[in-house]
N, C-alpha and C positions, 0 to 999 in steps of 0.2 A: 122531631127532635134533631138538634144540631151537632153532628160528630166533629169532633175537635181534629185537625193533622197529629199522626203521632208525630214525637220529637225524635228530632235525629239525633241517635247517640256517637259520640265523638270518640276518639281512644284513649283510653287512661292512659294516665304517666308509667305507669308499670306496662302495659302494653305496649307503650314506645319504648322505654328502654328492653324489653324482649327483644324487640323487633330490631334496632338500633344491634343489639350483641350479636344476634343470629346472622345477622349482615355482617358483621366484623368480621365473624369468623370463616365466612366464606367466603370473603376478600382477602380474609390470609390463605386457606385455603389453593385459591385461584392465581395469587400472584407469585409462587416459589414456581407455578408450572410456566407460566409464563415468562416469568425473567431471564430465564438460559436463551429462549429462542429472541427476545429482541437483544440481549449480547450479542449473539451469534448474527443477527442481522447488523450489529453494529460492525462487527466484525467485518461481517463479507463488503460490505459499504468501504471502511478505509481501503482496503485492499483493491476493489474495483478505483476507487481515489489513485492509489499508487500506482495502478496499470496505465489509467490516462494518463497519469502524467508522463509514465516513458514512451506512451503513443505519443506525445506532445512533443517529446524531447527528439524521435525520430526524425516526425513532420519537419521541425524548424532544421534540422540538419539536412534534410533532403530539399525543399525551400529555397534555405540561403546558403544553400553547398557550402559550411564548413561542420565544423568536427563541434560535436554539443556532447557536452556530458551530463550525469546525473553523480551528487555525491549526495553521501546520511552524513550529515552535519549535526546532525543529535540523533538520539532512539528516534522523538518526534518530528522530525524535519528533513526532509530532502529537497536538495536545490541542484536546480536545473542551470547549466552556464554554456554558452557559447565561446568557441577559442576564434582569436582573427586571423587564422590559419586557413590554408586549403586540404589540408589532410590531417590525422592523427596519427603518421606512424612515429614510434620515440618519440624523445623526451620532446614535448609541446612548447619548453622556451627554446629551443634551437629549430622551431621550424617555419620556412618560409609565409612569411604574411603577403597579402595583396597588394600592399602598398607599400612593403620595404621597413614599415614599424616593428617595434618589437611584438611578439605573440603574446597576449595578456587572455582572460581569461572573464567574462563579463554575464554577470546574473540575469537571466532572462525570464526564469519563473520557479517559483518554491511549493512547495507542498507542508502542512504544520497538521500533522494526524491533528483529530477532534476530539480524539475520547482519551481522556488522561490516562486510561487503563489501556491502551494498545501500544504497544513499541513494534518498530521496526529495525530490521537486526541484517546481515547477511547473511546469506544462506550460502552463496556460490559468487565467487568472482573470476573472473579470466586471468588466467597468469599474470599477464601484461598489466591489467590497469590494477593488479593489486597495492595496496597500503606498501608504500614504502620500494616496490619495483624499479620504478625512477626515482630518483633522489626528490625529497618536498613534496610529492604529487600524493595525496590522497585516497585512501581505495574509492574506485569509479566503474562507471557504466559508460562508456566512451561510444558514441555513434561517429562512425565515419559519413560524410557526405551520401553516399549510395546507400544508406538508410540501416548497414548491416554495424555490428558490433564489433568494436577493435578487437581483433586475435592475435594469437605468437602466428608470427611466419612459419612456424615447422610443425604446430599443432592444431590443426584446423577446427578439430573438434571443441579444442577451449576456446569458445566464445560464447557460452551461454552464461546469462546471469540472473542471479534467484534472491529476491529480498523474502525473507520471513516475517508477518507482524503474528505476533501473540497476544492474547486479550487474558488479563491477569483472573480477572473473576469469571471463567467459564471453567468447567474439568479438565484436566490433562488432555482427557482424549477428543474435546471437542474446541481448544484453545486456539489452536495452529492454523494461517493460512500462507500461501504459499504465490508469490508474485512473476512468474516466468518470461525475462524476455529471452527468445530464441537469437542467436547471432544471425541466423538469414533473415530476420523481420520482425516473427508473429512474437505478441505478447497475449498473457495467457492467465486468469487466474484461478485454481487449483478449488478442487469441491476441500469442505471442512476435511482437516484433518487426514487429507489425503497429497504426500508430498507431490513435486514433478516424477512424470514416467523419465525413465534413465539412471543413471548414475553420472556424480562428476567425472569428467570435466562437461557432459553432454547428455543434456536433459532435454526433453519434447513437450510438447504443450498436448500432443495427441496419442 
């Protein structure tokens, strides 16, 4: 006698959609716990962004020995500019150029944060390059030639500068990072929600 294969039975429609909800709901489940930490990795990411760029801004002033600054030209944007000067002390249209031209001020590289919810803000400026200090001059990050950051001649310790970006959809207490260049060199970017060691005007990266 000849036994037949049983038949393979398939899964009803009512078994798919079961199966189809119980997934849903564990995909909601799974993704409120995960969405803080890829913020928080978007986060640390623009931040590392904005630290290169002031390594960058250093390099070209130590390079092509003259004075490179960094301004926030919007929350989302910082730009990078070289002066055709040989130093940065005072006001930058009154000081000697290479070539006897006037001292102008010329874009070398930009930065445009990636994530619409991050702003970049100040945190800390040097007396000297703040908004409005010299007349028309912008708040800045001014590198001099020798790779360190423009200071007051009487206060040595103000020359550190601190950009903040904040990420709008993470918690208060886990929003904040914090960008450190040191005036003798080191740039530095700060664990979550943990400001620079110091107090202004002279903050550490260590």
């Amino acid at each position: 006698m000849t036994r037949g294969h049983p038949r393979a039975r398939g899964f009803t429609l009512l078994e798919l959609m079961v199966t189809l909800a119980i997934a849903g709901i564990l995909v909601g489940l799974v993704a409120p716990s995960q969405a803080p930490a890829a913020l928080e990795s978007q986060l640390s990411k623009e931040a590392e962004n904005v630290a290169s760029l002031l390594a960058f801004a250093q390099t070209v002033a130590m390079t092509e020995r003259r004075c490179v600054r960094v301004v926030r030209s919007t929350a989302r944007r910082l730009v990078v500019e070289r002066l055709n000067a040989l130093d940065c002390d005072g006001d930058p249209a009154g000081l000697p150029t290479a070539d006897g031209s006037a001292s102008t001020w010329t874009q070398v590289s930009a930065l445009d944060v990636g994530s619409p919810d991050v702003a970049v803000t100040w945190h800390h400026i040097p007396t000297e390059t703040g908004a409005g200090f010299v007349a028309g001059e912008p708040a800045q990050l001014r590198y001099r030639p020798s790779g360190r950051l423009f200071s007051s001649d009487d206060v040595l310790t103000d020359d550190d500068g601190v950009f903040q970006l904040e990420h709008a959809r993470l918690p208060a207490a886990r929003r904040t990072r914090w960008v450190l260049a040191e005036g003798h060199g080191p740039v530095c970017v700060t664990a979550p929600a943990v400001p620079p060691s110091g107090a202004a005007p002279d903050f550490t990266c260590f």
